[in-house]
C-alpha positions as CSV (number, residue, x, y, z in Angstrom):
1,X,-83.3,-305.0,72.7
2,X,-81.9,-304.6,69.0
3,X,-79.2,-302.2,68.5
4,X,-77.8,-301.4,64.8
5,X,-74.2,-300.5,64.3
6,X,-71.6,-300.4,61.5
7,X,-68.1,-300.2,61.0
8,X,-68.9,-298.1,58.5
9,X,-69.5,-295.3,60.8
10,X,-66.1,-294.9,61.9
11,X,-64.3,-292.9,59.0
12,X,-60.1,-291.5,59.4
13,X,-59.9,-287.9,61.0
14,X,-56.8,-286.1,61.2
15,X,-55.3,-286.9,65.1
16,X,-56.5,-283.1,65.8
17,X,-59.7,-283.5,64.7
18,X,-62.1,-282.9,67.9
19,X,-65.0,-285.1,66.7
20,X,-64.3,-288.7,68.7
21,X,-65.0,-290.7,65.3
22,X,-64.1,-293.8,68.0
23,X,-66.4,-293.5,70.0
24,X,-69.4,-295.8,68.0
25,X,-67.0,-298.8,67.9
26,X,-65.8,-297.7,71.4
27,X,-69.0,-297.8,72.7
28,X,-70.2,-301.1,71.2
29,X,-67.5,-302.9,72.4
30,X,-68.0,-301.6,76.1
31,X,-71.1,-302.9,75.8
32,X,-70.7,-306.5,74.6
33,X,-67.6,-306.4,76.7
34,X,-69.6,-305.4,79.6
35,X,-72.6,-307.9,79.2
36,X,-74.7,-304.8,78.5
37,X,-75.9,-306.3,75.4
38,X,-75.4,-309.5,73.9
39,X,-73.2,-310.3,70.3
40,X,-76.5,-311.2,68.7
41,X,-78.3,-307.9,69.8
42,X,-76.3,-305.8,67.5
43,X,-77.3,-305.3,64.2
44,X,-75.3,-304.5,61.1
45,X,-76.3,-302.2,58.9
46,X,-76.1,-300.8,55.1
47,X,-76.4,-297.7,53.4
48,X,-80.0,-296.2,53.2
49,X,-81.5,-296.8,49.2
50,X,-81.0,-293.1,47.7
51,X,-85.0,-292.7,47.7
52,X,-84.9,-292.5,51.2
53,X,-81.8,-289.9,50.8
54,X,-84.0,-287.6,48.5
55,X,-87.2,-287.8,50.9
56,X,-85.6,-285.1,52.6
57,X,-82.2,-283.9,50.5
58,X,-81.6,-281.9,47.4
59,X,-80.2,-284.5,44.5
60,X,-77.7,-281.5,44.0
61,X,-76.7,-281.8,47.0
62,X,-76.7,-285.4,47.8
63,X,-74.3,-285.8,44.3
64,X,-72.3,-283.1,45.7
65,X,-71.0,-285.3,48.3
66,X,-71.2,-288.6,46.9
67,X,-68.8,-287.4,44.0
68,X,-66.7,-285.3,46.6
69,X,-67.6,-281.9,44.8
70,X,-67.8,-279.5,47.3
71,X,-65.7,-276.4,48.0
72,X,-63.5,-275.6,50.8
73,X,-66.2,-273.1,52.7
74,X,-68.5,-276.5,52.5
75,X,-66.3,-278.1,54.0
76,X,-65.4,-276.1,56.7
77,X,-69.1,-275.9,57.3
78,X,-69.6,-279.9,57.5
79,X,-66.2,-280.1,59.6
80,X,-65.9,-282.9,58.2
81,X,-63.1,-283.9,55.3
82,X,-65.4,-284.6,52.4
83,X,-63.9,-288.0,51.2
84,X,-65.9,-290.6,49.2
85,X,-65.8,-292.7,52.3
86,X,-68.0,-290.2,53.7
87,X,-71.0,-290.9,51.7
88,X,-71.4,-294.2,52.8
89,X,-70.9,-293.3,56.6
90,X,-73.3,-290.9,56.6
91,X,-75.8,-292.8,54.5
92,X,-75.5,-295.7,56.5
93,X,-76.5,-293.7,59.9
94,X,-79.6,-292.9,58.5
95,X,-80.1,-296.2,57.2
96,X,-79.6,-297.4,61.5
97,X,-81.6,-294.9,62.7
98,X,-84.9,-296.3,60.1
99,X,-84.4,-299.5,61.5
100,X,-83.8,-298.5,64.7
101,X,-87.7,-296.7,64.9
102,X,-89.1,-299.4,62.9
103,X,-87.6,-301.9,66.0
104,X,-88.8,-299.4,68.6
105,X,-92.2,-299.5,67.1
106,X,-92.2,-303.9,67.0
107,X,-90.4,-303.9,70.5
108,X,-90.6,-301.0,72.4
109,X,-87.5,-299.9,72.6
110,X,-84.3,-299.7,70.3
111,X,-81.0,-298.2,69.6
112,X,-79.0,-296.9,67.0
113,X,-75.8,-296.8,68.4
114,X,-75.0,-293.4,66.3
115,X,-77.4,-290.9,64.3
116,X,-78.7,-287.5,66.0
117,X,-77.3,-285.8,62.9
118,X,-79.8,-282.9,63.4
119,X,-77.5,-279.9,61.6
120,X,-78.5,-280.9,58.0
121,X,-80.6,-279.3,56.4
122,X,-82.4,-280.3,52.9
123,X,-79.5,-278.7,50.8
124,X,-76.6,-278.6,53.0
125,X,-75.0,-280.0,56.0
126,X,-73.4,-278.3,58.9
127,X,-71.8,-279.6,62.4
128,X,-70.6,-283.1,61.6
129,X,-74.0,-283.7,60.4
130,X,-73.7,-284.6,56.2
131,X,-77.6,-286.5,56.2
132,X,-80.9,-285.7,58.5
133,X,-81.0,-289.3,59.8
134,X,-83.7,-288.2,61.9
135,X,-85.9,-286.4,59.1
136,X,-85.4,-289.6,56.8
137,X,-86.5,-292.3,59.2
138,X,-89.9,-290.0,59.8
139,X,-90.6,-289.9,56.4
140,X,-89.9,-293.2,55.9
141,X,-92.4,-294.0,58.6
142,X,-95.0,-291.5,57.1
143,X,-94.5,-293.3,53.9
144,X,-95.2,-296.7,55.2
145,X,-98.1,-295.2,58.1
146,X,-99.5,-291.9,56.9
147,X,-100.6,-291.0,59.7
148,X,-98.4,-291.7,62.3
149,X,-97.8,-289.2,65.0
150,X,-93.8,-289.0,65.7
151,X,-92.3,-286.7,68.5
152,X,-88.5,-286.1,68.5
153,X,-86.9,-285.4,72.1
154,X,-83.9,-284.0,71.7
155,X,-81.5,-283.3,74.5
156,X,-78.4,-282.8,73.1
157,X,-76.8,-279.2,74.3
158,X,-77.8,-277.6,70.7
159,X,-80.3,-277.1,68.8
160,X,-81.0,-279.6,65.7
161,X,-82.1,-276.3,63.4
162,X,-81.5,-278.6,60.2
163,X,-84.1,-280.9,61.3
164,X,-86.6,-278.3,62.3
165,X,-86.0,-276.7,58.7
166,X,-86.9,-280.1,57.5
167,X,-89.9,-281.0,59.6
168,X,-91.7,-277.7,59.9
169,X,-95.6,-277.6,59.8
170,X,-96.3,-280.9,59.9
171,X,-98.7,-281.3,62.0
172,X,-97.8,-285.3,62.4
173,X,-94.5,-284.5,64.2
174,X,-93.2,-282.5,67.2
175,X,-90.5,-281.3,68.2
176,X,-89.0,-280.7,71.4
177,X,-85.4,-279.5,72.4
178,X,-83.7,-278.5,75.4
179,X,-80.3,-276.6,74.5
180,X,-78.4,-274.1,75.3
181,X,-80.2,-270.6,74.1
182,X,-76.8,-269.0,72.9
183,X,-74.3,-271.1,71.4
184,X,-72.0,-270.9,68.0
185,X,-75.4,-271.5,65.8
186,X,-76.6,-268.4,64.1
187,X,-79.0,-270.1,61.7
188,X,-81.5,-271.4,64.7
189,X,-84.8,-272.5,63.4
190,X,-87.6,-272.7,65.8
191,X,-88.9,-276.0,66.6
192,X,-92.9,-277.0,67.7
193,X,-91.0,-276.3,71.5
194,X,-87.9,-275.1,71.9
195,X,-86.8,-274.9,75.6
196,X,-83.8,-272.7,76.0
197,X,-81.2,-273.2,79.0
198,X,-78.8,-270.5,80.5
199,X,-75.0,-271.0,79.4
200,X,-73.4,-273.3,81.9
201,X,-76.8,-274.3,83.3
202,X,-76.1,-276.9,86.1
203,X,-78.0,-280.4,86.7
204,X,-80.9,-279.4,89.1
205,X,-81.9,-276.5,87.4
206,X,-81.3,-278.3,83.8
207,X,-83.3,-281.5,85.0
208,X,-85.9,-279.2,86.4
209,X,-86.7,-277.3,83.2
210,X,-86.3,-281.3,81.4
211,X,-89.2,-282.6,83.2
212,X,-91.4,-280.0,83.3
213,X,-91.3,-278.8,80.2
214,X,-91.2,-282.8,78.7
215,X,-94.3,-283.5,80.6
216,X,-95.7,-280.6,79.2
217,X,-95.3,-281.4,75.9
218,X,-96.6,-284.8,76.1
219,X,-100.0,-283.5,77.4
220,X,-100.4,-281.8,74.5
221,X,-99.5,-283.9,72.1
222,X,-99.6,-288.2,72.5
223,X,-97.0,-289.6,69.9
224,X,-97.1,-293.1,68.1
225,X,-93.0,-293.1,68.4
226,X,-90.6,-291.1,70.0
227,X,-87.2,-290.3,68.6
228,X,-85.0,-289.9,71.4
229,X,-81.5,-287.8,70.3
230,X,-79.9,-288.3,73.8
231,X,-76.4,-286.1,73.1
232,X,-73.1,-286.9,76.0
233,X,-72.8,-283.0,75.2
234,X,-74.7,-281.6,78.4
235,X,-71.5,-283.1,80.8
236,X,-69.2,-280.5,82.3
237,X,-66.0,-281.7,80.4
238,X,-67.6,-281.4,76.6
239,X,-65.6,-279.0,74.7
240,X,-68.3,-277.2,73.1
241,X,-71.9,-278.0,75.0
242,X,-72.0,-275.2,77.2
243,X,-73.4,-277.4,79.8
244,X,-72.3,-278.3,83.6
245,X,-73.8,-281.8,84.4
246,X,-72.4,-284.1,86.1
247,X,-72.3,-287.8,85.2
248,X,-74.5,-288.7,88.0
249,X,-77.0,-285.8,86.4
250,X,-76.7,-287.1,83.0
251,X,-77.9,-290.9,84.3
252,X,-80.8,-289.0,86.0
253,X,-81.5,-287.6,82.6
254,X,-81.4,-290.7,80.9
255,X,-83.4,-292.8,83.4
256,X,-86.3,-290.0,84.2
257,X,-87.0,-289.9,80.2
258,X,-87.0,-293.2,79.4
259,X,-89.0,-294.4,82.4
260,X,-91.6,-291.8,81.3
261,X,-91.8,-293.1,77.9
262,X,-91.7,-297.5,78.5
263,X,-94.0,-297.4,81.7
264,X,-96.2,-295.8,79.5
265,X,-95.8,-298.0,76.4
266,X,-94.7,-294.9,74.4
267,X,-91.9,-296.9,72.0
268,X,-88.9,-295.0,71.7
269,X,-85.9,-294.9,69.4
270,X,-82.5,-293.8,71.0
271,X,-80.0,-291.8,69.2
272,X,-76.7,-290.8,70.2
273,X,-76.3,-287.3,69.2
274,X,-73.2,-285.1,69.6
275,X,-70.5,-285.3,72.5
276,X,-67.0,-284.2,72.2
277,X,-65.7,-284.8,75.9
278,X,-61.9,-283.8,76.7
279,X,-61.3,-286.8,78.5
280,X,-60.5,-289.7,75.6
281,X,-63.3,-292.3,75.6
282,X,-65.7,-290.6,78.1
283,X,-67.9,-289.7,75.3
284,X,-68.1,-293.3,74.6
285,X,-68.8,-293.9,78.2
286,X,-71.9,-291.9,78.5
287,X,-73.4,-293.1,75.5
288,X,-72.9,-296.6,76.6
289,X,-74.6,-295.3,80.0
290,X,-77.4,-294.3,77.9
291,X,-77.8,-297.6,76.2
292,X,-77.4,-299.4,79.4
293,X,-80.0,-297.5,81.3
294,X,-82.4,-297.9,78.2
295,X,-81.7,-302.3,78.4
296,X,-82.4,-302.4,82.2
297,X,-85.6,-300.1,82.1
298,X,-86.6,-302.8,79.1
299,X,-86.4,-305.5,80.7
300,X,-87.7,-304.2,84.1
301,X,-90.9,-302.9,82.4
302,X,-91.3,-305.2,79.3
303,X,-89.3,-307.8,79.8
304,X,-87.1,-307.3,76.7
């Protein structure tokens, strides 16, 4: 199972700063360290071409913050320092995320160990996310196979409004999002189905409304890829998911949905997504969770 990674993606925050910019290398190494995958399973990665950039960006905007010309309210939006480091980081997620649904579609299943960056919209970003890795690598699919059928699941605690924005009314993608009904977005954009949760919504009733609601989407609509945002956001201890699972929940999560999708030879792209956890390094540890649970399903059901 191929997973594509790059130092790239860790950039130099401020030692306030609540996004856990360690947590990509953190988790790749608790992985290899762990057996979890093997040295020649990861993939290094480069910056995305900036064709695929301007499949779903402004150039305004994308030369905005490549040169590092944006003002202090953009900033503050992004929550991110806007650095010319920054750039690169964020152009080299979406460039793991392609490869990682061009894998998925080859093999069945693969990671990027990163991406999820569903806040950015077509002329600005917002909450850490800078590029719509997600909204790229579908139109760099769409490019390649018109008329592939792509259906993003995404389960992080909020909603990706950016990449709604992006993707509406196209009739070739769907997606679907579990999240929090109130939390600090204002600008939500409606999705093809948007499941809202109660604030603090524990496991059973969260994994309840999951399942249902999953299986009802996939009767309705039979995807040629799905592009799984996972999000370590939902566990009790995040700082700002609004969510109260438990670890144990969270592994349910992880191995209810990707069961559904390999037993029924649906491939399936995994994304990190967003997880700010109090405890240092747990956020790294339920994405490497993730990860592992996605390996052991492969190789149980495909041999991979």
């Amino acid at each position: 199972m191929r997973c594509f990674y790059s130092h790239d993606f860790e950039l130099v925050l401020p030692s306030d700063h609540p996004f856990p910019m360690d947590k990509f290398r953190v988790s790749k190494d608790m992985l290899v360290e762990g057996g979890v995958i093997k040295p020649e399973e990861i993939v290094e990665v480069r910056m995305a071409d900036s064709h695929i950039l301007q499949r779903v960006h402004d150039r305004d905007y994308l030369g905005k913050i490549y040169s590092c010309a944006v003002d202090r309210k953009e900033e503050l939006r992004l929550g991110l320092p806007v650095t010319p480091q920054l750039y690169r980081r964020s152009a080299t997620e979406v460039e793991a995320t392609r490869m990682a649904c061009r894998a998925a579609l080859e093999e069945g299943v693969a990671v990027c160990l990163a991406g999820g960056t569903h806040h950015a919209f077509r002329e600005h970003g917002e909450g850490y996310s800078v590029f719509n890795d997600v909204a790229a690598a579908i139109r760099d699919l769409q490019d390649w196979r018109s008329g592939i059928k792509v259906m993003v699941v995404d389960t992080d605690a909020q909603q990706g409004n950016g990449m709604n924005a992006i993707l509406q009314d196209d009739p070739r993608v769907f997606t679907y999002s579990i999240h929090v009904g109130k939390n600090y977005l204002t600008n939500q954009c409606s999705g093809t189905m948007d499941v809202e949760t109660v604030r603090y919504v524990e496991g059973e009733m969260y994994l309840k409304q999951l399942f249902s609601t999953l299986a009802a989407a996939l009767d309705v609509f039979s995807p040629d890829l799905v592009i799984w945002i996972a999000g370590a956001d939902n566990h009790l201890n995040d700082r700002f998911g609004q969510m109260m699972l438990t670890l144990k929940d969270m592994q349910r999560r992880d191995e209810v949905l990707l069961k559904a999708m390999i037993r029924n030879r649906i491939p399936i792209a995994v994304l990190y997504g967003g997880g700010y956890n109090r405890q240092p390094e747990f956020t790294a540890k339920i994405h490497r969770n993730t990860v592992a649970m996605a390996k052991k399903l492969a190789q149980e059901y495909r041999g991979i």
